[in-house]
C-alpha positions, 0 to 999 in steps of 0.5 A: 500500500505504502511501497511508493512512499518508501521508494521515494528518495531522501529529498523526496520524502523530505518534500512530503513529509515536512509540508504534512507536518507543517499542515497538521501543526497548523491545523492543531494550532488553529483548533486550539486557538479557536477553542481558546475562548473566554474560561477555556483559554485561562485552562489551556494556558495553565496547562501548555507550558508544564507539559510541553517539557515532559512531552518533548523528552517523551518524543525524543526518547520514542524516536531515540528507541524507534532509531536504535531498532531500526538501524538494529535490522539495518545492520543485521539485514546487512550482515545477512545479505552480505554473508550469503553473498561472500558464502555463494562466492566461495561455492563458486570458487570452489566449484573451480576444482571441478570438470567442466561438467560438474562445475558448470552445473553449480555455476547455473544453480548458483546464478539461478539462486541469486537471480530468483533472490533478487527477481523474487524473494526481494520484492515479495520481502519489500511487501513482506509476503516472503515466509520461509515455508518457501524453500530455495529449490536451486540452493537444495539442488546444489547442495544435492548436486554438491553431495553427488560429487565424486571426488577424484583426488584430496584437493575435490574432496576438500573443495566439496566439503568447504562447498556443503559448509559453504552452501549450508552459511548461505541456507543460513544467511538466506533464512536470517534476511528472510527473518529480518524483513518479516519485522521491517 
């Protein structure tokens, strides 16, 4: 509903947001100044200049505590993209270990993850309609693939391992990112 808003840059959001809240400032005002009429206005009087303090230390503290969680998912959503990244990069240099056949196949898998990442499970994360029943079918069938291997010689037997360890930090990475936007 909101996706536009969100997909507007700082300046933009800028241009919106403090007009909007010059409007509503304008409009509280104008009410209580047209309530602020004979008895009233001895009670709003009363009232403004002790509580204005109390209130600007609550609404610094709300937006204080609404940063910190907010930059907290930041951090955390970039730490999860940015692991499964560099562990689908290792499973790619690893894959390099093997013949061409073999090697080729982990290569269109991994492509095809990343592509189905960014052309899927990222908007439907933006919308927060991505679960994590939704399973990664090119990741299991790279892994399963990766299983299948037979090695040929230690430096294959290594690399497959290094790549299952590799595949399963991405399994990971891909289900904390998931986690992240569902609270977003």
């Amino acid at each position: 509903m909101g996706d536009w808003f969100f997909n507007l840059s700082l300046a933009g959001m800028a241009l919106l947001i403090f007009p909007a809240t010059y409007l509503v400032a304008g409009c509280v005002d104008l009410v209580v100044t047209r309530l602020a009429v004979n008895e009233r206005a001895k009670g709003f009087k009363a009232v403004s200049p002790g509580m204005l303090p109390p209130l600007g230390i609550l609404f610094a503290l709300l937006v204080g505590f609404i940063a910190v969680e907010v930059w907290g998912n930041f951090d955390k959503a970039k730490t999860a993209v940015a692991t499964e990244a560099s562990a689908l990069r290792a499973v790619v240099l690893l894959a390099g270990a093997f013949p061409d056949e073999q090697r080729t196949r982990i290569y269109a898998l991994v492509n095809r993850h990343i592509d189905e990442a960014v052309n899927k499970e990222w908007p439907e994360m933006a919308q927060q309609r991505t679960t994590l029943a939704a399973l990664p079918a090119a990741l299991i069938e790279a892994l399963h693939d990766t299983l299948a291997l037979k090695p040929a010689d230690d430096s294959e037997r290594v690399a497959q391992a290094e790549m299952v360890k590799e595949l399963h930090t991405a399994f990971d990475a891909r289900r904390q990112r998931i986690v992240v936007s569902e609270y977003a």
